[in-house]
N, C-alpha and C positions, 0 to 999 in steps of 0.2 A: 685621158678619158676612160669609163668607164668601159670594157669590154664583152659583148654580148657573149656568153659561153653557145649556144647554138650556133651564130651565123656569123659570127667572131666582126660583126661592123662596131667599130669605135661611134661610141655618141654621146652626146653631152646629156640628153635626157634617158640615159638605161639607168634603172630601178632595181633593186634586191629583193626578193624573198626568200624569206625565212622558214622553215618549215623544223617544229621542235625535231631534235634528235638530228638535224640535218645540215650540212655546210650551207652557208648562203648562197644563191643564186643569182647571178646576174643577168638583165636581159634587154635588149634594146626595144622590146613590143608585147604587147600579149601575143602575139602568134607563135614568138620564140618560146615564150613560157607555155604555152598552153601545150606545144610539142613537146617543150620537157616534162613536163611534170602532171599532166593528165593524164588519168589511167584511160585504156585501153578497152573497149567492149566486145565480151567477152564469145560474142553473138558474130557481131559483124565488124566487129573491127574499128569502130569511130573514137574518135577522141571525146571522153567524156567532158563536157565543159557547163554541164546541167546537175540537176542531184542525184540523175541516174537511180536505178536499182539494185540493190545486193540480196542477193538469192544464191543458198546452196555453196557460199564463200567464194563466189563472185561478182563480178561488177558487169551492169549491163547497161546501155544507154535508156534502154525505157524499157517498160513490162512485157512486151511484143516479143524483143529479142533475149527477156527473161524465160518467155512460155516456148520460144523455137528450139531456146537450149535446153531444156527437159526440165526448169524449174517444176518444184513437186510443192513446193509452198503456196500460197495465193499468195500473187506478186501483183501490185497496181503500182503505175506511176506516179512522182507526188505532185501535186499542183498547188 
């Protein structure tokens, strides 16, 4: 069986992604993957799992924690 690289549980339904440039991944959940491979905001710290903000050549969960971190651009969230 397939083994989840995060929480190393053997299962029959763990899934791959692919990311170009990048070894495949394997993961028994979205929670595993979402801890591997979502960026990090840059503000407060959350796991980005939305389309998030990039301002100033960082990544922020939404526009709020764009303007706390001294975003100089007008940064809005997308909806």
């Amino acid at each position: 069986m397939p083994k989840c690289e995060v929480c190393g549980n053997d299962y029959d339904k763990a899934f791959r992604v692919e990311r170009p440039g990048d070894q495949p991944h394997v993961f028994d959940s979205f929670e595993c993957a979402i801890h591997a491979l979502a960026p990090t905001c840059e503000h407060c710290g959350v796991r980005v799992i939305g389309h998030g903000v990039e301002a100033n050549g960082s990544f922020y969960c939404c526009a709020h924690c764009a303007s706390m971190a001294g975003a100089t651009q007008q940064v809005q969230d997308r909806a």
